[in-house]
N, C-alpha and C positions, 0 to 999 in steps of 0.2 A: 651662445656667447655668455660670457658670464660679467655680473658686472652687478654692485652693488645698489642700495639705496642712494650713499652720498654719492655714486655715481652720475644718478640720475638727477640729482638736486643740486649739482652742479653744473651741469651739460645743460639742463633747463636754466638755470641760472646767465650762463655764456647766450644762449639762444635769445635769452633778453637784453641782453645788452646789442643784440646786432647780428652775432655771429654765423655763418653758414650751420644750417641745421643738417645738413649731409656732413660736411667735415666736423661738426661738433660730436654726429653719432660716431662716426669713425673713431676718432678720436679717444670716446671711453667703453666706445666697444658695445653701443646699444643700436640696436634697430632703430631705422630711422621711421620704421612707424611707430613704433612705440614711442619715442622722442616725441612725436609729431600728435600722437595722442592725448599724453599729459602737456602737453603745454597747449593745445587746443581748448584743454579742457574734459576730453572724452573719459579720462580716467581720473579718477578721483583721489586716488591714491598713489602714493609712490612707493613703486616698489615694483619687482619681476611679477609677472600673469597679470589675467583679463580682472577686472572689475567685479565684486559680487555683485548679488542682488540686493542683499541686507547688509548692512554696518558691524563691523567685529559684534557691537555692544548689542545690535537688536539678534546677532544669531547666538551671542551665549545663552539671551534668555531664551529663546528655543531650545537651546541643548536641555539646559537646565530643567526645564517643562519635559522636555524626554525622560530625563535621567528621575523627574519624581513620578511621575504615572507608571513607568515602568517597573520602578521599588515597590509601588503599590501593587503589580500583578496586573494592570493594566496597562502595558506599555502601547505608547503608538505605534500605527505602521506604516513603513515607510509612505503608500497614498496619505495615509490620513493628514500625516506631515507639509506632502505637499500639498495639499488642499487648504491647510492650514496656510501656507505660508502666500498661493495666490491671495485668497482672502486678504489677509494684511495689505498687500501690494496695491489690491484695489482698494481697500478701503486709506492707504497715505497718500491713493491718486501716484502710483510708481508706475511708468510706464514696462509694461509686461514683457521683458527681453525670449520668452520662451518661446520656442517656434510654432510650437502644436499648443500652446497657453497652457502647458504645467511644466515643471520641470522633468527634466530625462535624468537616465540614469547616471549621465557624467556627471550634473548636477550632485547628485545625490554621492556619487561616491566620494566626491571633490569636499561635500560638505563633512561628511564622516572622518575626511583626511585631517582636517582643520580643527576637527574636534573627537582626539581620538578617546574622550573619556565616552565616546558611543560606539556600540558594536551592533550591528547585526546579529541576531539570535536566534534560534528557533526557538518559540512559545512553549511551554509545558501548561498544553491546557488542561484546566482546570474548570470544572461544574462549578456554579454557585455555591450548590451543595457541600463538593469537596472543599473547599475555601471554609464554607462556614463552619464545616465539622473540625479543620484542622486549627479552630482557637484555641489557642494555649490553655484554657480553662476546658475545654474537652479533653487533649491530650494529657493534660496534668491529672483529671479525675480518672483517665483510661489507669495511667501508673500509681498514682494510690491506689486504685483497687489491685492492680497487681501483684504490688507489696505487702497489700494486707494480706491474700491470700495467702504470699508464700510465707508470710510471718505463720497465720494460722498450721500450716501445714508442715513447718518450722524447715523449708527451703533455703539454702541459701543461693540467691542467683548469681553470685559472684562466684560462687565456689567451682572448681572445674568439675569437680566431681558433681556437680549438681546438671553439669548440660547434657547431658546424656536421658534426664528425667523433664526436658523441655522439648515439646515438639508441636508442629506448624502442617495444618494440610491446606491443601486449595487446588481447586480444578482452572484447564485453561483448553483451551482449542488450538490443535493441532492441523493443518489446510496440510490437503492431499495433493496440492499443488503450490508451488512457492516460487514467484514469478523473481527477477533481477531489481535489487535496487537500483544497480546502473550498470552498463552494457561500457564495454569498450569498441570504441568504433572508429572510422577517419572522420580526422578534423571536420570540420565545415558540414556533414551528413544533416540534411534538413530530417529524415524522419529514419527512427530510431525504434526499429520492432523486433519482440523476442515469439516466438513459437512457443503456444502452450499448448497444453495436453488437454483443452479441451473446457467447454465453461461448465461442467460438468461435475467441478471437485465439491469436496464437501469439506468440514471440519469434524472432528473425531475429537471427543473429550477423554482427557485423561486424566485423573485426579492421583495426585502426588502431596508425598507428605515427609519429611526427614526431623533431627532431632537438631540439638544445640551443637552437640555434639560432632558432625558433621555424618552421620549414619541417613542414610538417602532411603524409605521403602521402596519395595516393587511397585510400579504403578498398578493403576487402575484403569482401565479403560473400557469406556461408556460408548456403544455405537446408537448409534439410532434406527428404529425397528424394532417389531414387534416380534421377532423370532429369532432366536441366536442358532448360531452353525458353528460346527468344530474348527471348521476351516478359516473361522474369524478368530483361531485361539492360539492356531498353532503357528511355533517359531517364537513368539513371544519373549519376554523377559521371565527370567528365571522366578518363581514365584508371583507375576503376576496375577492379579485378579479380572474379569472379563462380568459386562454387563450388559442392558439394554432399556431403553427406553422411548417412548415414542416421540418426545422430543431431542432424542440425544445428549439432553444434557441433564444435569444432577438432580434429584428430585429426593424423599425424605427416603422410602425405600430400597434405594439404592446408596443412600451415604450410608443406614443402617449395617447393609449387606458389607459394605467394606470395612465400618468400626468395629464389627463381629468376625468376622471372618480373615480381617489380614491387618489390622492396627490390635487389634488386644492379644492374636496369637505373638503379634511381633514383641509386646512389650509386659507381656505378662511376666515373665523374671523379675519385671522391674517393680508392681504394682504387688509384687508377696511381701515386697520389705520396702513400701515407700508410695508417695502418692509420685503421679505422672501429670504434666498440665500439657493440654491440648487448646493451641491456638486455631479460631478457625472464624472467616466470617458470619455473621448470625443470617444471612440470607434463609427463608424458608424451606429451601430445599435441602438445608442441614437438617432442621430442628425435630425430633419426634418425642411423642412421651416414652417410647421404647429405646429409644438413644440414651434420654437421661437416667431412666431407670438403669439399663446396660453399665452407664457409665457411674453411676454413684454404687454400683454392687462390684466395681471393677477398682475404683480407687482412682478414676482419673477424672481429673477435674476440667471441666469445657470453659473456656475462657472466650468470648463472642469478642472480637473487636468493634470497636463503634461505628456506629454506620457511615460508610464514606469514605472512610480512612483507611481501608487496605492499601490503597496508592504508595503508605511511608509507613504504617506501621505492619502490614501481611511482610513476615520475612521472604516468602517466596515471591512475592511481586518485588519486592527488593532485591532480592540477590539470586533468583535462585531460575526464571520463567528468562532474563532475557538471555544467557547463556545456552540455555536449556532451546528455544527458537535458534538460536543463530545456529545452533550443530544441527536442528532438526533441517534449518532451508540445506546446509550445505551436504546432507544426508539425500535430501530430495535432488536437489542436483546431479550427485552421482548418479542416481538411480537412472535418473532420467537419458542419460549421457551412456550409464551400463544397456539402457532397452530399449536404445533408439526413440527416446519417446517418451513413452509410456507413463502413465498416470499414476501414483498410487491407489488401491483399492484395498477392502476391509481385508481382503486376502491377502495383500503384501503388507498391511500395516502390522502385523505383529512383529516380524523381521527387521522392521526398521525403527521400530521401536525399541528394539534389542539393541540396533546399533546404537542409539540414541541415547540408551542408559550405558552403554559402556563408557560415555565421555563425560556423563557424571560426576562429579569431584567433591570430596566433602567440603573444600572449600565453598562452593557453591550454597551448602546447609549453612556452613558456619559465618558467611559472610551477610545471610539472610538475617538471622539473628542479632548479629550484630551491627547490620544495618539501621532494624528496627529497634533498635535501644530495648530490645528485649535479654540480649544473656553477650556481654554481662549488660547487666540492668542498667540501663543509663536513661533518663528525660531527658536531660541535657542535653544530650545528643540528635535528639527528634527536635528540640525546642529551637536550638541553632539554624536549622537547614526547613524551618514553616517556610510555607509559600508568602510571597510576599501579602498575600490578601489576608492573611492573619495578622498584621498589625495594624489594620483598616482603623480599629478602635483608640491606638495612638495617636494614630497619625489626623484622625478625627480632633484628639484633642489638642495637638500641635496647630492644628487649624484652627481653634477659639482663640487661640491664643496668638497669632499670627499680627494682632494690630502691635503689639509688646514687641513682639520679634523685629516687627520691618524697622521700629525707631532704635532698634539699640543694634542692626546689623542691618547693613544695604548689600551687604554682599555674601555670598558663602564661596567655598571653596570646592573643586572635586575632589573627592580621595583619588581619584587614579589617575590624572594627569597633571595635577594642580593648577586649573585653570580657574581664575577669580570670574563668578559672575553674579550679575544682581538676582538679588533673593527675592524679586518679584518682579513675573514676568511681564511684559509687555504686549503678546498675543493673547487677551481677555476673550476676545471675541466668542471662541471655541470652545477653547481651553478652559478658561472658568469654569462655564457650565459643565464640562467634560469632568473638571477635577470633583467638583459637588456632586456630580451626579453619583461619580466612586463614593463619596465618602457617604451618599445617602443608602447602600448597601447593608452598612456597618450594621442600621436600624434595626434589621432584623438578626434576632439572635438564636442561636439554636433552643430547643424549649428545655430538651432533657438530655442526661448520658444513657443511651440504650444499649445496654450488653447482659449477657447472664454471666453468671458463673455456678458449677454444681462442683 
């Protein structure tokens, strides 16, 4: 039935005077319980649906409490929310309408409807560490020294003809098994199982490296084991390189072996008439005195990104690693699907590795770089898209400031659905100490910028 406000407030209105409350619902077209509820009393409001729990005014300032912990990079979750919100309840003495004593998830979607300037989100977590590294005054001292070099070296990063003389390596792990994000199944299916090959896989390092340019090299790949066989080599990528270690993964020896052997053969043309910069993270299992030697008698210059920050500034963890995963699972799929089965092992992985660099794309290089505000050379572009815990130090002093604020505005605005709400909440209880606690983070700052450059 459809039927408005002054529907209601007049049909309540008839009901006081006398009138049959069955022929008065009839009448404007409202349930006679509904009728029979507001003017009991039961509902408090007028208007179509049940009653909230909180008052318009007390769940803005909820939202609102959402929408600022969340800009800070610690947003709530939806439990913590409703934990928060029993809290309140009992502490105004509200008798607790919830059946199981928290709210459920109708609750919860009903409330997000009401206030669509809140979404549901997946988290991009974030370490302490990476938060504290990605302070604007870290990122800004990473690109001054950038620039300096390339002034030194008289680079220009803007120039096109210069991206071809920039390049990016990083190793990642590659699983010899790659299970479904999600299954297609019938509606209703309480349990949802995929068949694997076995718990038996392992991960296979492969270290990758391309230029600005969008020029991709042959990988490298690092097994684990103390003895290489041919049969781990072959079928591979055209020009790749093959390694070993007894952890499997990168160590100073074996970055050596790849900078000598498959990065300087690659780009020696380039280093007879011009320096080369190599991005790469300062992890120890880069760094050797024979690396830098190699590379200051080679003309190329190593550039460490600061610790923490490969997440936004490594071009290949930007652009280049999730592309490069998504072909490899749908790679492992087939396979699986071609051999009834079957696992991958050191023996098929060259093979599929071949297939895996054929879908390669220089887009892939080039959107890496230009991801990272490395070619063309932009801070600005890194500076825009910080994690929200890099303006901890702001929004600290917007907080001193906070007694000024509340007398000259009781309200603020959302940008995204324009809904008016007060500029200081009403759930202290939690929340307070919750917001302090964030801004007592800020405290600690990072001590130094840690990179080299040769």
């Amino acid at each position: 039935m459809a039927y408005s406000k002054e529907d209601l407030s007049n049909a309540m209105e008839e009901c006081g005077t006398g009138a049959s409350m069955g022929a008065t619902a009839r009448k404007y077209g409202i349930p006679r319980s509904t009728l029979h509820d507001h003017i009991s009393g039961k509902h408090k409001q007028v208007g179509k649906g049940g009653p909230t729990v909180l008052t318009s005014s007390e769940e803005r300032e909820i939202a609102l409490t959402c929408m600022t912990l969340g800009g800070m990079g610690f947003g709530l979750t939806r439990n913590l929310v409703e934990i928060v919100l029993v809290e309140y309840i009992k502490e105004q003495q509200i008798p607790n309408p919830f059946r199981s004593g928290i709210p459920g998830r109708d609750w919860w979607e009903r409330f997000l409807r009401r206030w669509p300037c809140l979404s549901e989100r997946k988290p991009q977590h974030l370490s302490k560490k990476r938060a504290e590294a990605s302070h604007p005054d870290i990122i800004n001292g990473w690109f001054d020294r950038v620039e300096e070099l390339a002034r030194s070296v008289s680079l220009d990063l803007s120039d096109p003809e210069s991206a071809h003389r920039l390049w990016k390596c990083d190793e990642t792990g590659l699983c010899t098994a790659a299970g479904s994000k999600t299954l297609l199944v019938k509606r209703g299916s309480r349990q949802v199982s995929e068949v694997s090959s076995g718990s038996d896989h392992e991960y296979i390092t492969i270290h990758c490296a391309g230029c600005a340019s969008g020029e991709p090299l042959p990988p490298f790949i690092l097994y684990k084991g103390k003895n290489m066989y041919r049969r781990w080599m072959e079928g591979g990528p055209a020009g790749a390189l093959y390694g070993i270690s007894e952890s499997g993964w990168m160590d100073p020896a074996n970055f050596l072996s790849w900078f000598l052997k498959l990065f300087l053969p690659a780009v020696s043309h380039l280093t007879e008439t011009g320096p080369v910069l190599l991005f790469f993270d300062g992890h120890y299992s880069h760094i050797s005195l024979e690396l830098i030697r190699a590379a200051r008698q080679s003309n190329v210059h190593l550039l460490c990104l600061p610790p923490n920050t490969t997440y936004i500034l490594q071009p290949l963890d930007v652009g280049f690693f999730s592309p490069l995963k998504t072909n490899w699972r749908k790679i492992l799929k087939l396979y699986r699907l071609q051999t009834k089965g079957q696992k991958a092992t050191k023996e098929t992985f060259p093979s599929l590795v071949s297939q895996l660099w054929e879908s390669v794309k220089p887009e892939h290089c080039k959107g890496g770089f230009r991801g990272a505000g490395l070619f063309p050379l932009s801070r600005q572009h890194i500076l825009t898209k910080l994690p929200p815990s890099a303006t901890l130090a702001e929004a600290e002093q917007a907080s001193s400031e906070s007694g000024q604020s509340r007398q000259q505005a009781k309200h603020v605005t959302c940008d995204s659905c324009g809904h008016e709400m007060p500029a200081t909440p009403l759930i202290k209880t939690r929340l307070t100490s919750y917001f302090t606690g964030v801004l007592q983070i800020q405290k600690e700052r990072p001590s130094s910028l840690s990179f080299i450059s040769i």
